[in-house]
MMTF fields as JSON, N, C-alpha, C and O atoms, coordinates in Angstrom:
{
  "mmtfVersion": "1.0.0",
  "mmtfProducer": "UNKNOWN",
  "numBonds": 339,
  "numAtoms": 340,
  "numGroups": 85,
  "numChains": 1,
  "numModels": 1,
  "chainsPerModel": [1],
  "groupsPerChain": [85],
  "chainIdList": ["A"],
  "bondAtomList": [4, 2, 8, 6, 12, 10, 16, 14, 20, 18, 24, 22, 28, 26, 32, 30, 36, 34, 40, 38, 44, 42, 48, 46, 52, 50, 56, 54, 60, 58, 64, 62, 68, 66, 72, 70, 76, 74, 80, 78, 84, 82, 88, 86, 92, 90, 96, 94, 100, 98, 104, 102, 108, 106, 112, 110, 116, 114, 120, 118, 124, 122, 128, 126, 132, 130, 136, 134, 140, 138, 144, 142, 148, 146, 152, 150, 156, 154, 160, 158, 164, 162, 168, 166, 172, 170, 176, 174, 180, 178, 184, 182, 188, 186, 192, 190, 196, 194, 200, 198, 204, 202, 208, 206, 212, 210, 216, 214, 220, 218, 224, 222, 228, 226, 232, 230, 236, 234, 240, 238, 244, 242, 248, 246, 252, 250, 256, 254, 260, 258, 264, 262, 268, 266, 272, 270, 276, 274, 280, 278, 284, 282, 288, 286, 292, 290, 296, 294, 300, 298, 304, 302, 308, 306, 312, 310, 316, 314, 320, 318, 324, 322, 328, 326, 332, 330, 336, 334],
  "bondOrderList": [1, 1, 1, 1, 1, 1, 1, 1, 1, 1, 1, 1, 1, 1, 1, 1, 1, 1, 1, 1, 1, 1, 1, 1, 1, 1, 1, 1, 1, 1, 1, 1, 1, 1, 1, 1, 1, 1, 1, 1, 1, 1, 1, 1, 1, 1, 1, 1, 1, 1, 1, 1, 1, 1, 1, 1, 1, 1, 1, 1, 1, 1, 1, 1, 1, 1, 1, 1, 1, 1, 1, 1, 1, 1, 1, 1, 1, 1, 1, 1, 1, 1, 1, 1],
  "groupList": [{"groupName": "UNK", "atomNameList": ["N", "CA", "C", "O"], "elementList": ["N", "C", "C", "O"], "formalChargeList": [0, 0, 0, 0], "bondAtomList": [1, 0, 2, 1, 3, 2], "bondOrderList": [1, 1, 2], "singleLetterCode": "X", "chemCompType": "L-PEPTIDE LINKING"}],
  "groupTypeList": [0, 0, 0, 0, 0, 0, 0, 0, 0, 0, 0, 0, 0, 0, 0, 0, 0, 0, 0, 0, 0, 0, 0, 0, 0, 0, 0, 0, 0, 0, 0, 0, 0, 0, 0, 0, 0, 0, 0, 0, 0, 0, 0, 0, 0, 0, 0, 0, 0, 0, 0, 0, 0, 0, 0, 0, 0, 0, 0, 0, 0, 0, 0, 0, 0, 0, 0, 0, 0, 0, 0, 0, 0, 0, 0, 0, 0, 0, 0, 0, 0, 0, 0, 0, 0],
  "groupIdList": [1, 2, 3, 4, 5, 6, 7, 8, 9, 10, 11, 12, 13, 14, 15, 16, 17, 18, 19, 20, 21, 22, 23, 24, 25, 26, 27, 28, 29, 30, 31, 32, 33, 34, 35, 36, 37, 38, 39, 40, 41, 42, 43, 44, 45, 46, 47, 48, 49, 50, 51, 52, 53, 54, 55, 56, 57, 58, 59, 60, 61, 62, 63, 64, 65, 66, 67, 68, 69, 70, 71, 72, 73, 74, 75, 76, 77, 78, 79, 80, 81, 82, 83, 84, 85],
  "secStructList": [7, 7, 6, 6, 7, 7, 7, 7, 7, 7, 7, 7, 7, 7, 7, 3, 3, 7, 7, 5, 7, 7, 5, 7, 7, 1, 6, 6, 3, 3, 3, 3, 3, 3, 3, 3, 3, 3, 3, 7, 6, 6, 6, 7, 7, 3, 3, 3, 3, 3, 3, 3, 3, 3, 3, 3, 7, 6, 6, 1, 7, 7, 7, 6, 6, 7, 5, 7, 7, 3, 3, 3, 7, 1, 7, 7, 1, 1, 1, 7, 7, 3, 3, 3, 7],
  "xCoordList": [-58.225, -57.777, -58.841, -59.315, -59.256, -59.886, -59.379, -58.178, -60.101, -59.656, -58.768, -57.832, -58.717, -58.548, -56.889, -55.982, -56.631, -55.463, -54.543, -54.876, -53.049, -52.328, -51.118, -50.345, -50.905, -49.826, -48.187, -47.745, -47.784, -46.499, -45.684, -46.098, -44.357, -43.368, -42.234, -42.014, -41.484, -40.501, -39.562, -39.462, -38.36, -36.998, -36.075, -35.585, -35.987, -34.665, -33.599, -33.721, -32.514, -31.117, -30.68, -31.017, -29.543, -29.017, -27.771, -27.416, -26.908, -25.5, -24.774, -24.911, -23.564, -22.452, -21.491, -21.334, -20.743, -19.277, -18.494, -19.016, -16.773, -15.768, -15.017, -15.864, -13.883, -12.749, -11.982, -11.834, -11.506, -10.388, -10.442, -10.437, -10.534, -10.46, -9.383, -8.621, -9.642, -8.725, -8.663, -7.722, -9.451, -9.776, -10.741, -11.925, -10.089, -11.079, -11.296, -11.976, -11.031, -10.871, -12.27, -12.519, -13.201, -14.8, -15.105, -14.649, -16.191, -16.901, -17.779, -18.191, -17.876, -18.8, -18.819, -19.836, -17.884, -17.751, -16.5, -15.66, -16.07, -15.084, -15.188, -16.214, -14.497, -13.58, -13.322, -12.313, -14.542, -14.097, -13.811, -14.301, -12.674, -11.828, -11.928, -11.179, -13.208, -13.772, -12.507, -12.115, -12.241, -11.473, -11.97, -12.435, -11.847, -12.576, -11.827, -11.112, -11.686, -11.199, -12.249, -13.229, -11.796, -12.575, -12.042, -10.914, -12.662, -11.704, -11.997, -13.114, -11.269, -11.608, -11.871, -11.472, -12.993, -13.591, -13.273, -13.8, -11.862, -11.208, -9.779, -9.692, -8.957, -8.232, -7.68, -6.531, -9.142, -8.854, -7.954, -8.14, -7.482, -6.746, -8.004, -9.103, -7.514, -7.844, -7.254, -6.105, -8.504, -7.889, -9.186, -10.38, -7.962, -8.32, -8.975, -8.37, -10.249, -10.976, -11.049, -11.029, -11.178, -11.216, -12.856, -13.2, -13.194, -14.303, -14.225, -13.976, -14.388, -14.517, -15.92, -16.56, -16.486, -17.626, -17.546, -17.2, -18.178, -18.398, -19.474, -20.552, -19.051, -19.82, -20.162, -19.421, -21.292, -21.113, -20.349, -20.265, -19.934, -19.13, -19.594, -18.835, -20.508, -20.81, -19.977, -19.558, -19.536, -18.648, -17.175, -16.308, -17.006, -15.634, -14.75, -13.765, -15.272, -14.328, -13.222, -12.093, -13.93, -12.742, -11.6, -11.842, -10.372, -9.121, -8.607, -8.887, -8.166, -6.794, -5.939, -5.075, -6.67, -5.875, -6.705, -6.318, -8.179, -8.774, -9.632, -10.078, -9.808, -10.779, -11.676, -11.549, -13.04, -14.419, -15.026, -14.569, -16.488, -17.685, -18.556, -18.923, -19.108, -20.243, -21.557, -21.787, -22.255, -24.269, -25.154, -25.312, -25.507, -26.121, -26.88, -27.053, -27.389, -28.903, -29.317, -28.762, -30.511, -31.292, -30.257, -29.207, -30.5, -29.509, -29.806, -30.8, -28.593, -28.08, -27.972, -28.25, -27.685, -26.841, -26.445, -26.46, -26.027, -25.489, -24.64, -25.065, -23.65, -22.938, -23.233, -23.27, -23.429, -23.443, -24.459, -25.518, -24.529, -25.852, -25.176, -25.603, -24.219, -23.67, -23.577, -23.505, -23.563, -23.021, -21.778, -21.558, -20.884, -20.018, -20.92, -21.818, -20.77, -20.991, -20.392, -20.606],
  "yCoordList": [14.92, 15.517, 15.371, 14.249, 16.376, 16.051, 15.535, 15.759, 14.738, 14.691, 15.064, 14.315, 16.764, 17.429, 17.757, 18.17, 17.444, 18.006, 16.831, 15.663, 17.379, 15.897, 15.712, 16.66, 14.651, 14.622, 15.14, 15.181, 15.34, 15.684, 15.085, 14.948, 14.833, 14.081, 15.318, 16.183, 15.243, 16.163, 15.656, 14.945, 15.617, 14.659, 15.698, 16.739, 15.303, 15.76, 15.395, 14.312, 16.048, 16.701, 15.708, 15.653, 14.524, 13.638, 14.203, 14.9, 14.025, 14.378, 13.883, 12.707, 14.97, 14.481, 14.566, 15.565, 13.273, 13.895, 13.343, 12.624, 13.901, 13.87, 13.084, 12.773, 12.057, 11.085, 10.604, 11.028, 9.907, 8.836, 7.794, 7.551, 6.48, 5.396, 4.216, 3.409, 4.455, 3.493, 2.233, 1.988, 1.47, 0.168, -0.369, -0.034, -1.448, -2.506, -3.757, -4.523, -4.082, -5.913, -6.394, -7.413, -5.416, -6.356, -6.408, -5.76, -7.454, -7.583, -6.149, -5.578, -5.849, -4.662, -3.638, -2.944, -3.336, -1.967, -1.283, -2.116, -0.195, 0.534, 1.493, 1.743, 1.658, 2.522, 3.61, 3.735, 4.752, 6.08, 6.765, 6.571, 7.934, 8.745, 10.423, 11.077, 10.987, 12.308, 13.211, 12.878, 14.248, 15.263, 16.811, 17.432, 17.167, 18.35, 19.581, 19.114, 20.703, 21.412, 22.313, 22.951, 22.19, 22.955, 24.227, 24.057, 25.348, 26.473, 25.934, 25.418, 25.879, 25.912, 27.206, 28.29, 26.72, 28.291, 29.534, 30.599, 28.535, 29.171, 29.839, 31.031, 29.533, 29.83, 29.756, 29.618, 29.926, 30.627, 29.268, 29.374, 28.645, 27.544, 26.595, 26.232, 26.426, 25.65, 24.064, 23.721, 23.089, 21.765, 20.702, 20.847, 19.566, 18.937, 17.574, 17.069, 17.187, 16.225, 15.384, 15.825, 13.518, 13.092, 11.683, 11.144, 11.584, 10.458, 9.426, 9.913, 8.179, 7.206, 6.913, 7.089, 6.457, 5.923, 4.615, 4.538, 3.646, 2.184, 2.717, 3.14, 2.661, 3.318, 1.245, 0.277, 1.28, 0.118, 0.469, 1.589, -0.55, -0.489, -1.265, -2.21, -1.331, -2.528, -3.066, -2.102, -3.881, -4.282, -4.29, -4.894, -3.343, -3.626, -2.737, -3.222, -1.518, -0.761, 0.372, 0.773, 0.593, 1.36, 0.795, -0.206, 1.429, 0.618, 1.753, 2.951, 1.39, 2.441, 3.46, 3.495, 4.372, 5.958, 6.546, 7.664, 6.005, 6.554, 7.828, 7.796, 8.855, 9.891, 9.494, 9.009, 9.853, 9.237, 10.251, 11.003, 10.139, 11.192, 10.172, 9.359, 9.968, 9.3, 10.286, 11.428, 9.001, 9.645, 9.322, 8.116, 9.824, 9.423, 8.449, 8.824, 7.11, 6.594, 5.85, 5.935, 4.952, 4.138, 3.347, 3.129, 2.89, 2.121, 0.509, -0.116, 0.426, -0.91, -2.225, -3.385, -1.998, -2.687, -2.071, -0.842, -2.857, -2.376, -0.396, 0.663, -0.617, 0.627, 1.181, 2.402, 0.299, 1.012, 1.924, 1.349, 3.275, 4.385, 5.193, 6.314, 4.677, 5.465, 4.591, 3.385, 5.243, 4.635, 5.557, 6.728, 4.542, 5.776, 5.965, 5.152, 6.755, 7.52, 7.22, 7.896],
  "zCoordList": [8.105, 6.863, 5.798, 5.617, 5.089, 3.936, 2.686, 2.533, 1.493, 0.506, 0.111, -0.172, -0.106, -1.559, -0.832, -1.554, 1.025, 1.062, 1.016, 1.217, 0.656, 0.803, 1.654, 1.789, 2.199, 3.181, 2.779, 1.631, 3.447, 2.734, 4.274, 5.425, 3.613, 4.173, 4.428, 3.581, 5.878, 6.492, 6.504, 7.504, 5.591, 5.903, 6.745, 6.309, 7.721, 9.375, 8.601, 8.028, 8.415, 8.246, 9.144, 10.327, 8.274, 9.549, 9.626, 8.676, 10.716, 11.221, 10.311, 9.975, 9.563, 8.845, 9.936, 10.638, 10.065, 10.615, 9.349, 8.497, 9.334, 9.021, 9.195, 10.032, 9.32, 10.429, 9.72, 8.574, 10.055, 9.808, 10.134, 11.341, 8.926, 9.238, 10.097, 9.565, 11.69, 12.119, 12.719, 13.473, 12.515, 12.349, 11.312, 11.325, 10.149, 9.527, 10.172, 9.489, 10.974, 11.493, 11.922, 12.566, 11.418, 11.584, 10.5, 9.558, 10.507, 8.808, 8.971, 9.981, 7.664, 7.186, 8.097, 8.08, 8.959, 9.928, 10.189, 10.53, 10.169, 10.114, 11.859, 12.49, 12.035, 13.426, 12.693, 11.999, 12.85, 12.522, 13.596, 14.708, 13.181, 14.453, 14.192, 13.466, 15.092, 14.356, 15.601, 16.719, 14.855, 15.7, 15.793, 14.838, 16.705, 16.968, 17.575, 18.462, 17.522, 18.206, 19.253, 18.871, 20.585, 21.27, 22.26, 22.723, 22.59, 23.196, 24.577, 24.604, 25.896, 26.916, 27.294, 26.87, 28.612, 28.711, 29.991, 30.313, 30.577, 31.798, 30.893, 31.187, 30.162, 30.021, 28.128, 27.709, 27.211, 26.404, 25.44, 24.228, 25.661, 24.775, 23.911, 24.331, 22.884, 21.863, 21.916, 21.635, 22.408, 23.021, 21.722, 21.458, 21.174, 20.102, 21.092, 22.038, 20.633, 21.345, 20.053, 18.904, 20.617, 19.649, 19.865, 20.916, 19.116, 19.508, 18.329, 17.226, 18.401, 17.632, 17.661, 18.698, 16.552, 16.156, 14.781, 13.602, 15.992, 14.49, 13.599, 14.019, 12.113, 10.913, 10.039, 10.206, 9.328, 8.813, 7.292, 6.788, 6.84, 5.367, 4.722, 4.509, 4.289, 3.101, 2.272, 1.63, 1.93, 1.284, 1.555, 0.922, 2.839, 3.696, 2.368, 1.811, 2.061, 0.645, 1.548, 1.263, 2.483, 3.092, 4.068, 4.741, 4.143, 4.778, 5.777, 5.742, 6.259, 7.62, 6.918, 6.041, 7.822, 6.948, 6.047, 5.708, 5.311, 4.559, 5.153, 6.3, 4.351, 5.496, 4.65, 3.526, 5.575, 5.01, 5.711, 6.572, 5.057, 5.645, 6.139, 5.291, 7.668, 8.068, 8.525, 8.922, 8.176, 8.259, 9.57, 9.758, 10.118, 11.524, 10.558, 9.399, 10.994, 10.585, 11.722, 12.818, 11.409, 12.315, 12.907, 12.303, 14.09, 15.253, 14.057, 13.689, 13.863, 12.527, 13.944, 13.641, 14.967, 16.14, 17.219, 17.28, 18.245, 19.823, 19.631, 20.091, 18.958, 19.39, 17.59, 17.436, 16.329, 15.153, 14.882, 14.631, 14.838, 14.374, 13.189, 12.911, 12.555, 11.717, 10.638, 10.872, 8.837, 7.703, 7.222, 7.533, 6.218, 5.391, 4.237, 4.018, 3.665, 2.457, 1.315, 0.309]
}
């Protein structure tokens, strides 16, 4: 690179999901419950899939039943790659 040019930085678009908070019983991590609807592709029906993901919580502010928005980020731990928002 020469001088006169300058680097510039590319920030990647991290994954929002959507859920529902259904477990607090760890320190600083929440049990989010994302739901999805998907069509099957033999017979045309609309079938609701569901996946859980550990999000961290700083401060433990969210509780059971809250909907929250989580952020893909850097692997925090074993199964945590997610924050809430």
């Amino acid at each position: 690179m020469n001088k006169t040019m300058k680097k510039t930085e590319v920030s990647k678009s991290r994954k929002q999901l959507v859920g529902t908070v259904v477990s607090d019983k760890m320190k600083d991590t929440v049990v989010v419950e994302v739901s999805r609807f998907v069509k099957h592709p033999k017979y045309d029906k609309y079938l609701s899939k569901d996946k859980r993901f550990k999000a961290d919580d700083k401060g433990n502010t969210k509780k059971v039943g809250d909907k929250v928005t989580i952020e893909e980020c850097a692997p925090i731990s074993k199964d945590k790659k997610f924050r809430v928002i």
